[in-house]
C-alpha positions as CSV (number, residue, x, y, z in Angstrom):
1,X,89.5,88.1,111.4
2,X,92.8,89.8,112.6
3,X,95.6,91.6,111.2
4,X,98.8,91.6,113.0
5,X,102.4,92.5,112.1
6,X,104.3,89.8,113.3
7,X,108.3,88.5,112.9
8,X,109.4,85.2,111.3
9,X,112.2,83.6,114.2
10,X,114.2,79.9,113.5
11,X,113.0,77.1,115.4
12,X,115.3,74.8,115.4
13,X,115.8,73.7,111.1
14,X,112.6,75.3,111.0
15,X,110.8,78.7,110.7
16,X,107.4,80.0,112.2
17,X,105.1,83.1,113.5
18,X,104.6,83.9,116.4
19,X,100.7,84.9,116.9
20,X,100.0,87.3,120.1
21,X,98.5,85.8,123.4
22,X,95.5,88.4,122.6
23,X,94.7,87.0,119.1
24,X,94.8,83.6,120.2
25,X,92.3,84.1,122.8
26,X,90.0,86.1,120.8
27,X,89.9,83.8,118.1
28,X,89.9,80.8,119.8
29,X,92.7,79.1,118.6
30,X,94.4,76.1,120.1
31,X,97.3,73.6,118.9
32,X,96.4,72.4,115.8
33,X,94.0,74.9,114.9
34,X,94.3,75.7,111.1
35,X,94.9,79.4,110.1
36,X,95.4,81.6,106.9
37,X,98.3,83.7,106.0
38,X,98.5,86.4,103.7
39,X,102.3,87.8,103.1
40,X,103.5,90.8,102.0
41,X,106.4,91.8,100.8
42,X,109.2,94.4,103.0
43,X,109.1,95.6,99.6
44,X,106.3,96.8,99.8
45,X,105.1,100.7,99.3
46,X,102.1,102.7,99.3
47,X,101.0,105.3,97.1
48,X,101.1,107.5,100.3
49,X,104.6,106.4,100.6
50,X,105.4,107.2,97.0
51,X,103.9,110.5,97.5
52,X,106.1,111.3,100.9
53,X,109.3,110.4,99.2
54,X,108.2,112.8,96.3
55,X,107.2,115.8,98.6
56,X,110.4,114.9,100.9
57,X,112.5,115.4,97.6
58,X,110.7,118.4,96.7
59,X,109.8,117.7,93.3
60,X,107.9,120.2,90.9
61,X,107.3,118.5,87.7
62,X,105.1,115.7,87.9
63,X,105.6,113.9,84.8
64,X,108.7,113.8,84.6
65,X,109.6,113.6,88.3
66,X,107.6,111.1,89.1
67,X,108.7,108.4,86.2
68,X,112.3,109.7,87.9
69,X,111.3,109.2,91.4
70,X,109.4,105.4,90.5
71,X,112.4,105.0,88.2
72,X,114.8,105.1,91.7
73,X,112.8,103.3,93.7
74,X,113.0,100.4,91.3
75,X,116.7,100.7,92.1
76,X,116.2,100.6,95.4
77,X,113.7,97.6,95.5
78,X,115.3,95.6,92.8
79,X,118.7,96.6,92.1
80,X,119.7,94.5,88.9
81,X,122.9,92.3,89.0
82,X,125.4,93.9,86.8
């Protein structure tokens, strides 16, 4: 099993993925084959990434710092219609 990072591009009315000449071989696949896909969101951050942000902003107070930082990355991520 493979994990790429791949693009989703129009085709026509449609959408679809396009899977590397590489994978394809390796794996066997031909037209018609059947294949999984798990998403994940762009939304998407790490705890490493959480903790980058946090050193990049310099902060010295965990607790409270943290819930702040979390707090604007909500924001970011899911800015509520107001």
């Amino acid at each position: 099993m493979e994990q790429i990072k791949t693009y989703v591009k129009r085709w026509g009315n449609s959408y679809g993925i396009v899977i590397p000449k590489s994978i394809v071989e390796k794996e066997k696949l031909k037209e018609g084959s059947e294949v999984s896909i798990n998403l994940t969101s762009s939304n998407f951050m790490t705890v490493g990434d959480v903790l980058k942000l946090a050193k990049k902003r310099k902060l010295k107070r965990p607790k409270e710092d943290i819930q702040k930082l979390m707090d604007e990355i909500d924001k970011e991520l899911w800015p509520q219609d107001e």
